[in-house]
C-alpha positions in Angstrom: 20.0 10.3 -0.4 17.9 7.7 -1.9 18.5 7.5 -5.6 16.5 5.3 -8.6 18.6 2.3 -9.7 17.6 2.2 -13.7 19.2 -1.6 -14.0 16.7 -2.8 -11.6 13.3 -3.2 -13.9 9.9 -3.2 -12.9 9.9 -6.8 -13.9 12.9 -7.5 -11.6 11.0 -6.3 -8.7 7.4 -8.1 -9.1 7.5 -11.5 -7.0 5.8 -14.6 -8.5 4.0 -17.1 -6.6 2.3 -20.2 -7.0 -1.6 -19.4 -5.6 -5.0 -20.8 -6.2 -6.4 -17.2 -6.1 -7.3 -17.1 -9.5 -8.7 -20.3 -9.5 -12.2 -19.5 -9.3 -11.9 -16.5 -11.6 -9.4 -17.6 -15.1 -9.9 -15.3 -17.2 -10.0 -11.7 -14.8 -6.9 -10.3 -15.0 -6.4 -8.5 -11.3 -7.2 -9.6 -8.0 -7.4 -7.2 -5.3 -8.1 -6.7 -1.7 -6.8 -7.2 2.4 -4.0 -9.2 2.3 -3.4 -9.1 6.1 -4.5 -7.8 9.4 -2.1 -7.0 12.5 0.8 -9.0 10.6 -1.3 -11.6 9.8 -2.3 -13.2 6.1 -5.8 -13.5 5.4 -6.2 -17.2 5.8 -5.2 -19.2 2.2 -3.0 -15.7 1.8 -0.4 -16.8 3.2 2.5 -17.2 0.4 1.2 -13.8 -1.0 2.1 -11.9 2.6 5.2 -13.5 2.2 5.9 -12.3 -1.2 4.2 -9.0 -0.6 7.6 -8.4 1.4 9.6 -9.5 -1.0 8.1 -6.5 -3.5 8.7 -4.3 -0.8 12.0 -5.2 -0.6 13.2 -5.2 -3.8 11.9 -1.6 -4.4 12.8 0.1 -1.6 16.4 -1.2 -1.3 17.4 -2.3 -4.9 15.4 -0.2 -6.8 14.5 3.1 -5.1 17.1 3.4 -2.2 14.6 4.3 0.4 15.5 1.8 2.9 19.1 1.0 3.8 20.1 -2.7 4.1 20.9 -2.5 7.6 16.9 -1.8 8.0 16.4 -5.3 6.8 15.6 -7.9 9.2 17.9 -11.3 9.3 15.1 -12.9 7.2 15.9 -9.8 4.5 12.5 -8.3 4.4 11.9 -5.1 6.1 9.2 -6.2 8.2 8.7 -3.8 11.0 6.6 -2.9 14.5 3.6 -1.1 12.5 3.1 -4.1 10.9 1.8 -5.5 13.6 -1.1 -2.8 13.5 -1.9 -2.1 9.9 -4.3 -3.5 7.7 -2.3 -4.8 4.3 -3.7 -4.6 0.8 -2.4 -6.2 -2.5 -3.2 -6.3 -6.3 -2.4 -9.6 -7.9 -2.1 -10.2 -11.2 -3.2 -13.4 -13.3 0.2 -14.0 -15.4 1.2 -16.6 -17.8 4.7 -16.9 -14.9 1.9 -17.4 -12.4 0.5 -14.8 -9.7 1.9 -12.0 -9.6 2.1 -8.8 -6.6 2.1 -5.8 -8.4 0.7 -3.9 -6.2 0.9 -3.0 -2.5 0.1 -0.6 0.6 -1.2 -0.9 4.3 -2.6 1.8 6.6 -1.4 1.6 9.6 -4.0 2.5 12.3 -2.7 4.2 15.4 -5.4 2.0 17.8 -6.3 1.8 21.4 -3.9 1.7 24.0 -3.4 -2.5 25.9 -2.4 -3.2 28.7 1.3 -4.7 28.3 1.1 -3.6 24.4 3.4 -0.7 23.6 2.8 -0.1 19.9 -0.9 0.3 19.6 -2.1 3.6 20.9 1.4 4.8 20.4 1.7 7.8 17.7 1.7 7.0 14.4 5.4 7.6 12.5 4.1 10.7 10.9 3.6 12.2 14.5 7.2 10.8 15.6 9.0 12.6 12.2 7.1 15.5 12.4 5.8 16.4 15.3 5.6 20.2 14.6 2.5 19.5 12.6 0.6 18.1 15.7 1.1 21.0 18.1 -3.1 20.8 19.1 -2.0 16.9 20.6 -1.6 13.5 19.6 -4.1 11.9 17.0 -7.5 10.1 18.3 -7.2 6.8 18.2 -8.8 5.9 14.9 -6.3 8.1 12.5 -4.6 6.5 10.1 -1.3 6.5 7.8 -1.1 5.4 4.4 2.4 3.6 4.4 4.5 1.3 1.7 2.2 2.2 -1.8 4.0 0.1 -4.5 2.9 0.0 -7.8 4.8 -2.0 -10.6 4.5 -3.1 -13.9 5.8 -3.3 -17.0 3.4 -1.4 -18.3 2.7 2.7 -17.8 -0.6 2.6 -17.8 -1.3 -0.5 -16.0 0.9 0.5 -13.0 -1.2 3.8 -13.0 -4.4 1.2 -12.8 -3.0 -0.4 -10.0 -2.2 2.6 -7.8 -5.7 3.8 -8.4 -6.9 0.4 -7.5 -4.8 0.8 -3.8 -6.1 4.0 -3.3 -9.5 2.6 -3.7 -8.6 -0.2 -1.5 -7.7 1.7 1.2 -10.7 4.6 1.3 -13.2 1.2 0.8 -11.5 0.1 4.0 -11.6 3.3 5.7 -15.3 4.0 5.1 -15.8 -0.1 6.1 -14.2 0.4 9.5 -15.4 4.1 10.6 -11.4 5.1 10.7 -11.3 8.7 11.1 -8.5 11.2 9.6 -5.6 9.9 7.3 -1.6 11.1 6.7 1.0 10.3 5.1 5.1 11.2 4.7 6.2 11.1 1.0 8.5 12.8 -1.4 7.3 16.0 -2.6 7.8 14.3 -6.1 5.1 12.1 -5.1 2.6 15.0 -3.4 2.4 16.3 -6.7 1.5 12.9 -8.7 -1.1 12.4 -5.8 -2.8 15.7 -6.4 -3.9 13.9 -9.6 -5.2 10.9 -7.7 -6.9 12.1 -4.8 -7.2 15.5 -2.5 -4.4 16.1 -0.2 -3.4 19.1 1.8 0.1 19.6 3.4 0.2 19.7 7.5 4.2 20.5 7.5 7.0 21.1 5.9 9.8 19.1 3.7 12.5 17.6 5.9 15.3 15.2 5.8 14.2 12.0 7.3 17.1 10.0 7.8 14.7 7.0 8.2 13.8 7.2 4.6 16.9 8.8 3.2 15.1 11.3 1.8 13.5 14.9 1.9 9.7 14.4 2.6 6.7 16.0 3.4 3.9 15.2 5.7 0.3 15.5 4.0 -3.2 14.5 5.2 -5.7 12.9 2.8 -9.3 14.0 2.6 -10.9 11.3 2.3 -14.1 12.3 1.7 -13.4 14.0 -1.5 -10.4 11.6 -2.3 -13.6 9.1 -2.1 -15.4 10.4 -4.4 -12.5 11.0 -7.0 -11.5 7.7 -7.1 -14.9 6.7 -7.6 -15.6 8.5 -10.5 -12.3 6.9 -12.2 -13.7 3.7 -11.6 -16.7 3.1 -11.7 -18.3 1.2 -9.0 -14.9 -0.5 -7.3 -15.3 1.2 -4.2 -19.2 0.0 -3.8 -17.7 -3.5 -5.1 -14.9 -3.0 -2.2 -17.5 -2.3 0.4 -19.8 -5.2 -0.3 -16.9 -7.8 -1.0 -14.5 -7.6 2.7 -13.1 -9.6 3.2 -13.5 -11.6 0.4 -11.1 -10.2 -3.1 -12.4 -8.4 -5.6 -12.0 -9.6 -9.7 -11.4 -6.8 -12.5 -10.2 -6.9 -15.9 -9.6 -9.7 -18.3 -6.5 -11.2 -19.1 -6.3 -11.0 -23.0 -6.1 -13.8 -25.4 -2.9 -14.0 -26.0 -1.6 -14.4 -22.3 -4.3 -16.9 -21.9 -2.9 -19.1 -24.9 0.4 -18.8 -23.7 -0.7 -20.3 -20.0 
């Protein structure tokens, strides 16, 4: 069973890196948008991918238990196949320490079947873990999964501000790209903090996945409505989201005192 490690902090977990991305924007406080497409960093992204997996990491091995260390890779992240087929999103904040990731998520897109490629086209891990919720056939080719959400900080509502921000991140992209229909596996726990982010509706039941050494349930996201929600919390981030990609998107400004102490 996965289990919360209370010794490992929020402030343990959130990589620091030295980046130019706030360079052109001092004072705003959060940067966010894609991070990396297919397993690729956005060009000039490229030590923020890295550390992305270094978050990822650190919370789903030290902190939360999800992942066991013999799912880590030889380089120690836990890089895997879908990575290679998911879009990856980040918040970054403007520190004092530097840049930090403190938030993360990618949807991986299920894609077209190629010729000698294995992995796109092939079903999504929702439809491998619970296949009893796809009994009408395997999922067109635009469907989606919401995978690896991490939100951190040391600060409640901040950390709520940045999973709101993902979520935005992700439905922008969505609506961008003309993806269709959108899953995800996650603790029942979790189903019932989404309800109060964005619509869901279960397509399953809970199960043990061993993968994530946990009970979960698979859910689909209405995006649509989910959309709209999120919009109404913030303003006009989606809109911003839209007419930004690829390019990130500024909000917030870091307060006076952190800007003395840089």
């Amino acid at each position: 069973m996965s289990h919360v490690d209370q010794t490992v902090t929020n402030d343990a977990v959130i990589p620091v890196v030295s980046s130019t991305v706030f360079d052109s924007s001092p004072s705003s406080r959060l940067a966010l948008g894609v991070l990396a497409v297919d397993g690729v960093a956005v060009p000039g992204l490229e030590a923020e991918y890295l550390a992305h997996f270094q978050l990822r990491r650190r919370v789903y091995v030290d902190q939360t238990g999800q992942l066991s260390e013999k799912d880590l890779l030889p380089d120690g992240t836990d890089r895997d196949a879908d990575d290679s087929r998911s879009v990856t999103f980040c918040v970054l904040e403007n520190h004092p320490s530097g840049t930090r990731v403190v938030g993360v998520s990618r949807l991986i897109v299920r894609g077209q079947a190629r010729a000698g490629d294995s992995l796109h086209g092939a079903p999504l891990p929702v439809e491998d873990f619970c296949p009893d919720a796809f009994v009408d056939g395997p999922l067109p080719w635009n469907a989606v999964e919401v995978s690896r959400v991490i939100a951190r900080h040391e600060k409640a509502v901040v950390q709520d501000s940045i999973q709101w921000h993902l979520f935005a991140l992700m439905l922008a992209y969505v609506t961008n790209h003309g993806l269709g229909r959108a899953f995800a596996i996650i603790e029942p726990w979790f189903e019932r903090h989404l309800k109060s982010i964005i619509t869901i509706d279960r397509v399953g039941d809970v199960r043990f996945i061993e993968h994530y050494l946990d009970y979960n349930v698979p859910i689909e996201i209405d995006v649509e409505a989910s959309t709209a929600t999120v919009t109404a919390r913030t303003s006009d981030l989606v809109e911003r989201l839209l007419a930004a990609e690829p390019r990130l998107v500024f909000v917030g400004r870091v307060s006076s005192a952190a800007t003395s102490a840089a």
